[in-house]
VOBA-1610 file (N, C-alpha, C; in pm, whole numbers, padded with zeros to 5 digits, always signed):
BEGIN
Unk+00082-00121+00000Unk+00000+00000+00000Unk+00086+00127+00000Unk+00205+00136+00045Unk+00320+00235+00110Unk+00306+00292-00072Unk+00351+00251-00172Unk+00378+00243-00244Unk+00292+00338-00353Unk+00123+00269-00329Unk+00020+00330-00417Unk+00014+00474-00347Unk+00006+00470-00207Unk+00012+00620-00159Unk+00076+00709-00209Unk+00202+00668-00176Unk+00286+00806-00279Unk+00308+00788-00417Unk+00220+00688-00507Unk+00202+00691-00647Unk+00096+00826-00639Unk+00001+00804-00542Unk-00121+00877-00556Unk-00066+01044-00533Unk+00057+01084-00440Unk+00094+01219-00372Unk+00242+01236-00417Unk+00246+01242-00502Unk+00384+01321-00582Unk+00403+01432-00525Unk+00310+01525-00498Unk+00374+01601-00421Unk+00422+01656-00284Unk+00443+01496-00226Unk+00472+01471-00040Unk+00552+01364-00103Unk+00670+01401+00017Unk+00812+01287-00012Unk+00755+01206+00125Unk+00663+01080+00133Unk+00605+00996+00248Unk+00720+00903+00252Unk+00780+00924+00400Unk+00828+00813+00470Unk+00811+00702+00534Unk+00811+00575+00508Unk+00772+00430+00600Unk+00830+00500+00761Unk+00749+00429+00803Unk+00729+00402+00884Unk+00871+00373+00958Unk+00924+00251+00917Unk+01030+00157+00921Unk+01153+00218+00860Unk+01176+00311+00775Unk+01257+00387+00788Unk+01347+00493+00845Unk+01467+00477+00835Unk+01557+00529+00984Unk+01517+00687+01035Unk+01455+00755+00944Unk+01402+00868+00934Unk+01322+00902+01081Unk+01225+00781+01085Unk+01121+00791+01197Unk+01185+00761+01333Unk+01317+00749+01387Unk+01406+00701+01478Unk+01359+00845+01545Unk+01383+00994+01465Unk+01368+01095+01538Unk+01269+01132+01620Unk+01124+01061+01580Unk+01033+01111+01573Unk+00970+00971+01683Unk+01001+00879+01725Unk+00926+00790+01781Unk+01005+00639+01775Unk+00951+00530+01791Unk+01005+00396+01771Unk+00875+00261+01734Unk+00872+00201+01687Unk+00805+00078+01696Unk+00789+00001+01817Unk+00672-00034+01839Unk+00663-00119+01961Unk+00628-00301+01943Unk+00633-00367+01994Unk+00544-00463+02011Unk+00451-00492+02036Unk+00340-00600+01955Unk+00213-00563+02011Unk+00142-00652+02115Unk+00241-00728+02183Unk+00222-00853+02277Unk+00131-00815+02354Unk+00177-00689+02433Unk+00096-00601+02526Unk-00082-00582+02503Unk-00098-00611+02379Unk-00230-00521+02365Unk-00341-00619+02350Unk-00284-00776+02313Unk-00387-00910+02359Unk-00522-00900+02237Unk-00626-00863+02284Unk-00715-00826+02215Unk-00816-00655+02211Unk-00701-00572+02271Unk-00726-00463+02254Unk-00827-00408+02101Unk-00756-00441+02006Unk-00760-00382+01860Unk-00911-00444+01838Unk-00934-00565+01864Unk-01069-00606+01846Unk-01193-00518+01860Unk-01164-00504+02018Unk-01235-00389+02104Unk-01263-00291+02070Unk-01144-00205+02009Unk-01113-00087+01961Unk-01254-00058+01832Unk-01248-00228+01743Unk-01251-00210+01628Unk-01423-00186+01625Unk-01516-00192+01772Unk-01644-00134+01789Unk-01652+00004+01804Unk-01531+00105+01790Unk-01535+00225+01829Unk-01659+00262+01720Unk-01697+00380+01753Unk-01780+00461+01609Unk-01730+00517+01514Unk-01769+00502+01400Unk-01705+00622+01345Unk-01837+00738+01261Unk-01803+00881+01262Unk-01831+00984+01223Unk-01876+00964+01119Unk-01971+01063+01062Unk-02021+01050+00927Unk-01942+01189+00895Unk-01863+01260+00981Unk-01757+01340+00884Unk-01712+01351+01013Unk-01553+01483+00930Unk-01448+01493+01022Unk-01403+01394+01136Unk-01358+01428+01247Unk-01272+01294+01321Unk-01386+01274+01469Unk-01376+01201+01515Unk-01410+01188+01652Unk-01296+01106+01762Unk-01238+01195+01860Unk-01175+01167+01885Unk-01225+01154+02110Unk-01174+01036+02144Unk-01200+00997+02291Unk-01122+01016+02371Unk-01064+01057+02457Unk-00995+01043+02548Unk-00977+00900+02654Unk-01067+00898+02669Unk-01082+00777+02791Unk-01211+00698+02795Unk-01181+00549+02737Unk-01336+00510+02731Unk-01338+00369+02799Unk-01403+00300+02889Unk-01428+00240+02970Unk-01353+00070+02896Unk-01475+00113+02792Unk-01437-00096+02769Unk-01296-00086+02696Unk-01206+00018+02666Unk-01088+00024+02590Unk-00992-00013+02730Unk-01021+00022+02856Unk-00937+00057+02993Unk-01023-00107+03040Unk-01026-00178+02992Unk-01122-00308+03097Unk-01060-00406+03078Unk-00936-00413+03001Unk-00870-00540+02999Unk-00718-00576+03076Unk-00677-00653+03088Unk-00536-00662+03132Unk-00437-00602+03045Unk-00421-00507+02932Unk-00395-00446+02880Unk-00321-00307+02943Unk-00418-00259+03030Unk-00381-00139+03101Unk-00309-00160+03137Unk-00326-00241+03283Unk-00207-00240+03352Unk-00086-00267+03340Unk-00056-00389+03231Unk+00092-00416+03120Unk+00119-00335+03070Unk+00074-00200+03003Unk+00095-00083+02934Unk+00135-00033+03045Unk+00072-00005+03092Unk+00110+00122+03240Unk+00234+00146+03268Unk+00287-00012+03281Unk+00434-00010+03345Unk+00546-00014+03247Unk+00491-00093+03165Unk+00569-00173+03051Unk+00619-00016+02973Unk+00519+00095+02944Unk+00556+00190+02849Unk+00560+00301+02931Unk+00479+00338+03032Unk+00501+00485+03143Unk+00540+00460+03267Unk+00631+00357+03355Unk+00685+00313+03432Unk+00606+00360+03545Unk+00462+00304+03526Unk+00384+00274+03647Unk+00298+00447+03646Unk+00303+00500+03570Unk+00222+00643+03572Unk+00070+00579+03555Unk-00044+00658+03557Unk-00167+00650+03529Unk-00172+00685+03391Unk-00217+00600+03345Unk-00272+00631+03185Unk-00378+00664+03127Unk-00446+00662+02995Unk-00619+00688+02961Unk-00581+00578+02812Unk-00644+00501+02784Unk-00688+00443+02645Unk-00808+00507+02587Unk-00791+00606+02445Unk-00935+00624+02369Unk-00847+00599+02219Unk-00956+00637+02146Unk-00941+00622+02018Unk-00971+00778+01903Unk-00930+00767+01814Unk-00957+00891+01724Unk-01012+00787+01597Unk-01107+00844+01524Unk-01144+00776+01370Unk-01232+00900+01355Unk-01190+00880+01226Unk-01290+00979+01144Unk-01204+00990+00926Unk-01217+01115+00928Unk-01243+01115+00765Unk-01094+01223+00729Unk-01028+01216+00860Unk-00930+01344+00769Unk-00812+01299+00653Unk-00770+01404+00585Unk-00693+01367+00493Unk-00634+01505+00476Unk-00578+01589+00613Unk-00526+01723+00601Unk-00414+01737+00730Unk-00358+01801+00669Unk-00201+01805+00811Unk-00336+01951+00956Unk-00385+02005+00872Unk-00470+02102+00966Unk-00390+02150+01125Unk-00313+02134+01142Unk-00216+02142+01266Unk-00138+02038+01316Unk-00025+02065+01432Unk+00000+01978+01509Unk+00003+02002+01654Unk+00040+01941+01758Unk+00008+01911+01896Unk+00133+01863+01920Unk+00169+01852+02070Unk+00244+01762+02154Unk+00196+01799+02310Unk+00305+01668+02353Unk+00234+01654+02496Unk+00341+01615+02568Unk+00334+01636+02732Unk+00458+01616+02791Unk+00443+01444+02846Unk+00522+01391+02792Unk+00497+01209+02776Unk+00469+01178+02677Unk+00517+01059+02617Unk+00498+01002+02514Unk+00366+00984+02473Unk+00296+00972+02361Unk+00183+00903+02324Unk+00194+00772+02235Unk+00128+00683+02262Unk+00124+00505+02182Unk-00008+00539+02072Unk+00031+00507+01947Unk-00103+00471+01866Unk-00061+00338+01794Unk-00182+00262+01815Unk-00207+00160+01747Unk-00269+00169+01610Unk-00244+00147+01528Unk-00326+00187+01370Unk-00411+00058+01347Unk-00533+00108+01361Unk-00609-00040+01329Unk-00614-00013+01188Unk-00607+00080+01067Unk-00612+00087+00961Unk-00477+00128+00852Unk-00467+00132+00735Unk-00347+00228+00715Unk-00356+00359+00746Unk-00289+00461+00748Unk-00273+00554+00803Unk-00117+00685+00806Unk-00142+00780+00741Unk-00027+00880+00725Unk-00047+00954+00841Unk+00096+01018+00936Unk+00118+01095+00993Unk+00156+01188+00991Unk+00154+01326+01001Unk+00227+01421+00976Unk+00313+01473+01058Unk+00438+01458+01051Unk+00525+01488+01216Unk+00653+01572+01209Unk+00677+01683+01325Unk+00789+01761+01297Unk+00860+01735+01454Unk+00958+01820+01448Unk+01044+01780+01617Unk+00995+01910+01662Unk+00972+01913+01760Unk+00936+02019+01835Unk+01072+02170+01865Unk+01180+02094+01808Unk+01279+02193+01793Unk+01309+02270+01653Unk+01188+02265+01602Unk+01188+02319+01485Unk+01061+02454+01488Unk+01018+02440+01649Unk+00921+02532+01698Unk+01030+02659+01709Unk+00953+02759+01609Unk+01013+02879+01710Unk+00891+02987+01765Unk+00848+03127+01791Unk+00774+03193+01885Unk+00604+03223+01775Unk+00704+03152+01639Unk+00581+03184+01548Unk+00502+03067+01511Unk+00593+02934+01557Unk+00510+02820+01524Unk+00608+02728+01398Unk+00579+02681+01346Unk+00675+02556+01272Unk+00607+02617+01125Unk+00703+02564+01017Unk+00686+02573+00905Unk+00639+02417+00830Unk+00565+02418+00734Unk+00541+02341+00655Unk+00697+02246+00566Unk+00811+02315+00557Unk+00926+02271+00517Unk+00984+02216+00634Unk+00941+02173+00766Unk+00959+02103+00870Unk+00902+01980+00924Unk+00791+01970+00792Unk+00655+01898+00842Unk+00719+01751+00740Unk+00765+01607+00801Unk+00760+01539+00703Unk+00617+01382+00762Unk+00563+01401+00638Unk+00492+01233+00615Unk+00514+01132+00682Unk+00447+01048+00710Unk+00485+00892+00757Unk+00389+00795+00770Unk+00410+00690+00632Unk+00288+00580+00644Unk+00304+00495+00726Unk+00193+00477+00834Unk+00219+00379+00902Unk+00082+00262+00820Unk+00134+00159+00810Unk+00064+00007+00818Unk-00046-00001+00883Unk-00145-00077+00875Unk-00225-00118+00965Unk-00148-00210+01073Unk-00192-00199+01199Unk-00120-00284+01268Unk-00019-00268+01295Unk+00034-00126+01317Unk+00144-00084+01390Unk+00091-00037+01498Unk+00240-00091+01605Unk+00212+00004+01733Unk+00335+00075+01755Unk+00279+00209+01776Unk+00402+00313+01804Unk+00423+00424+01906Unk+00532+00438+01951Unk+00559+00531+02033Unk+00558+00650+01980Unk+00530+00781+01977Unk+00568+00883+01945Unk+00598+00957+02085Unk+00772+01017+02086Unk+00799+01077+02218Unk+00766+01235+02233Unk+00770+01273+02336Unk+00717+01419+02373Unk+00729+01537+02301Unk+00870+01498+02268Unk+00937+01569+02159Unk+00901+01605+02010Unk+00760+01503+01956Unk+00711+01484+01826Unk+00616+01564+01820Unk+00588+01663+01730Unk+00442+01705+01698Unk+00374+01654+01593Unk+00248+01646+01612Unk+00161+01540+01564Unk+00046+01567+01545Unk-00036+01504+01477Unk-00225+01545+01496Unk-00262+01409+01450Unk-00405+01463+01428Unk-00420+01270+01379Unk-00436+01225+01289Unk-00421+01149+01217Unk-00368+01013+01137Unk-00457+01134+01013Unk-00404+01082+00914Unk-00494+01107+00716Unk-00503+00968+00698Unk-00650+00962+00654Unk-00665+00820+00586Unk-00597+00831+00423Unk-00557+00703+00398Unk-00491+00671+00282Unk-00609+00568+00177Unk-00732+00514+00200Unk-00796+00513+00087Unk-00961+00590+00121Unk-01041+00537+00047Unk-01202+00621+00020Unk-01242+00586+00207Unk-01168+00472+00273Unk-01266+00428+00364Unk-01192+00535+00520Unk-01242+00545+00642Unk-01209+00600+00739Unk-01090+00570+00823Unk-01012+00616+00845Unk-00943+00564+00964Unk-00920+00510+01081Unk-00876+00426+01163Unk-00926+00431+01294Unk-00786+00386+01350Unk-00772+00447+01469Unk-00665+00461+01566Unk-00701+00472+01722Unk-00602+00373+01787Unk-00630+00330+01918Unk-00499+00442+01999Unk-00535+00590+02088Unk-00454+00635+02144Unk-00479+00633+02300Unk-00311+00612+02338Unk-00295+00591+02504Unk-00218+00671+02497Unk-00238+00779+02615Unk-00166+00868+02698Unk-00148+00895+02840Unk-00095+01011+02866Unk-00024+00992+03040Unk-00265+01061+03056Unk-00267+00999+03211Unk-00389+01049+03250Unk-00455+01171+03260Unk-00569+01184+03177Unk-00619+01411+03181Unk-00558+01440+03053Unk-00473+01391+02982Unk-00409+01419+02861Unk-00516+01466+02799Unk-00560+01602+02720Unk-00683+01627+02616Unk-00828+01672+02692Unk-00808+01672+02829Unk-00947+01753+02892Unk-00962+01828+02921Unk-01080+01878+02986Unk-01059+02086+02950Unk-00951+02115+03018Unk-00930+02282+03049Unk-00846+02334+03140Unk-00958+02409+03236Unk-00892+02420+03349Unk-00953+02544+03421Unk-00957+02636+03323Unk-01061+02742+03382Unk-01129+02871+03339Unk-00999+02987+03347Unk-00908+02961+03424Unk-00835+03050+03477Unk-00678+03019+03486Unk-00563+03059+03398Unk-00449+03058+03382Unk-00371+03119+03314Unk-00251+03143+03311Unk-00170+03253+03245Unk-00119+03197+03128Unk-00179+03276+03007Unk-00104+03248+02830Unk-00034+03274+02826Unk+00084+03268+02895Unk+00194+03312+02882Unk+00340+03213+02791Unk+00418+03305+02755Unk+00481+03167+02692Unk+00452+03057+02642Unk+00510+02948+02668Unk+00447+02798+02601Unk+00310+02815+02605Unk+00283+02846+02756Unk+00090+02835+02771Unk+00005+02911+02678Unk+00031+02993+02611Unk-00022+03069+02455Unk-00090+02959+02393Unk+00047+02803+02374Unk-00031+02756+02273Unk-00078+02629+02310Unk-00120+02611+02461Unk-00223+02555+02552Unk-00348+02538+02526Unk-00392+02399+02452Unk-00565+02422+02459Unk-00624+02360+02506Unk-00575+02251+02604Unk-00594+02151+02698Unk-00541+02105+02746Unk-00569+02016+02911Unk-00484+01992+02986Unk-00374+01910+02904Unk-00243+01941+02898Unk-00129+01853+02825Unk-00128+01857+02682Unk-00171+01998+02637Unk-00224+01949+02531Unk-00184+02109+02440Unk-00044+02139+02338Unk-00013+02238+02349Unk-00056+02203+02205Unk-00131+02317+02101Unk-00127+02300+02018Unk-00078+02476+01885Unk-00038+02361+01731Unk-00022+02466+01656Unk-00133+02488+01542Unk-00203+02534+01537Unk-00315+02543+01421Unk-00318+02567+01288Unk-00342+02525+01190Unk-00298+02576+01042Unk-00392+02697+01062Unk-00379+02779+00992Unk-00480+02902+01001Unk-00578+02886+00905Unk-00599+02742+00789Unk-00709+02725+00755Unk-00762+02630+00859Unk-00782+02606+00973Unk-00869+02496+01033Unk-00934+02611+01115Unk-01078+02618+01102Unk-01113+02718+01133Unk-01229+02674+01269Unk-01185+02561+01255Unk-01294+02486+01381Unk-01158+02465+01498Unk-01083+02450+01458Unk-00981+02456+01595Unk-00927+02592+01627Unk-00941+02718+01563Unk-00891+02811+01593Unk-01040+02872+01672Unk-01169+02845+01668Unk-01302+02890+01722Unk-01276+02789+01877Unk-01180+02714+01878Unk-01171+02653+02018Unk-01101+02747+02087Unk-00973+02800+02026Unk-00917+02881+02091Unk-00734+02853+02059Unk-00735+02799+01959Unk-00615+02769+01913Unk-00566+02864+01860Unk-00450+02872+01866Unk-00391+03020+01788Unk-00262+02943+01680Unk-00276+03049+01575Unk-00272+02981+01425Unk-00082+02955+01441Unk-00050+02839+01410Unk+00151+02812+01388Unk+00167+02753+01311Unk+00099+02720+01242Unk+00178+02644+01033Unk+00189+02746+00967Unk+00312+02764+00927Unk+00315+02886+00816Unk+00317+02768+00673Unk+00273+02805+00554Unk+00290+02756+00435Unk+00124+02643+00434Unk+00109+02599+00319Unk-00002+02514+00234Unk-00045+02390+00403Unk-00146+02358+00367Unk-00223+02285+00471Unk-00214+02154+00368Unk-00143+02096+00385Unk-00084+01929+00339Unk-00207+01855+00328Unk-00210+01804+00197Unk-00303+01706+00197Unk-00281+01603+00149Unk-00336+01475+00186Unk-00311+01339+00114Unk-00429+01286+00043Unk-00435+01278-00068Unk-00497+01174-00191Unk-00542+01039-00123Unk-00616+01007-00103Unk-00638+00880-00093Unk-00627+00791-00218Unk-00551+00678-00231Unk-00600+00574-00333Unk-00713+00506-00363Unk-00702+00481-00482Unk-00860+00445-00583Unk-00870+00327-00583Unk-00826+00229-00453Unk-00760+00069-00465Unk-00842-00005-00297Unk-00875-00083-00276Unk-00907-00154-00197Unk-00805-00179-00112Unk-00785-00118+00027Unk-00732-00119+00147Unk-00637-00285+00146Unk-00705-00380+00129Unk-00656-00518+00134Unk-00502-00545-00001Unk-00548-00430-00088Unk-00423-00474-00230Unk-00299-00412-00168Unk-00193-00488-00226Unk-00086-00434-00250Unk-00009-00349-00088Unk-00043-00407+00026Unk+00007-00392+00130Unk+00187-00422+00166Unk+00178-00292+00192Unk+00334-00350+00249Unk+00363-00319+00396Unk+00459-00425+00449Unk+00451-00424+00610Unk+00581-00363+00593
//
């Protein structure tokens, strides 16, 4: 599939996954840990547009899963299991968070990811922003250090992704705190974000605009999810 994607986006240089490229940006995990997580996952809902995204949902947190994660990947911290699915196929911003975040790709799935040291007081550039197909059936670390948003589907059908983070990761904030510095680009607890200044539903949250250059988009392929897969 790696393959038809960037047949389909000539104009995005998309990196595997599995390429040494993504060393900066995160690592591969194993998926021993997750048992029958993905199953579970795979009742999430999905949207009849844009993304829907969970923070913390009960039957995702109900298996022996958690607690092997807990330790195994945040050395005994409190965690949250939700999921994101929906219809995007736009870089529309990125995010980071202090702790790693794990996504499981129950589908294929492009990432859009920069290092957070490529932040300066105005926000990151689009010539900082590179691609990354992940597989269905990857599990990955992305560290604190990565900015990120969520997944672009790669054919006609939706995406769906299983995310674990440190606990409160993505829920409101108090009413009351100082924008100051980093906290400017604060839009939830743990949750610092940069906005393309065309996403006009995250800037009405309260996001303030940091992609300079074109709002990245990916083509989906005209091919059945099952062809031409590469791991």
């Amino acid at each position: 599939m790696y393959d038809f994607v960037q047949q389909q986006n000539p104009h995005l240089n998309i990196r595997h996954v599995h390429d040494e490229a993504f060393q900066t940006y995160g690592v591969v995990r194993e998926t021993s840990l997750l048992h029958n997580l993905p199953e579970v996952a795979m009742e999430m809902p999905i949207p009849e547009s844009g993304n829907h995204y969970e923070a913390s949902v009960a039957s995702l947190e109900g298996g022996p899963w958690l607690e092997e994660m807990k330790y195994a990947h945040f050395g005994g911290m409190p965690i949250q299991i939700g999921y994101c699915n929906g219809w995007n196929d736009r870089l529309n911003g990125l995010e980071y968070h202090k702790g790693s975040e794990l996504n499981y790709m129950l589908t294929d799935a492009v990432l859009f990811l920069s290092d957070l040291r490529n932040k300066t007081e105005e926000g990151v550039s689009v010539e900082h922003i590179t691609p990354f197909f992940i597989p269905q059936g990857t599990f990955i670390e992305l560290y604190q250090t990565t900015l990120h948003l969520a997944p672009c589907r790669v054919t006609a059908e939706p995406f769906r992704t299983i995310v674990i983070l440190p606990l409160g990761t993505n829920t409101p904030l108090p009413n009351s705190f100082s924008k100051e510095g980093e906290s400017k680009w604060l839009l939830e607890v743990n949750k610092w974000v940069l906005a393309h200044p065309d996403n006009e539903r995250m800037l009405s949250r309260g996001a303030r605009p940091g992609i300079s250059g074109p709002n990245l988009q990916v083509d989906p392929v005209n091919i059945s999810p099952e062809k031409g897969r590469i791991q």
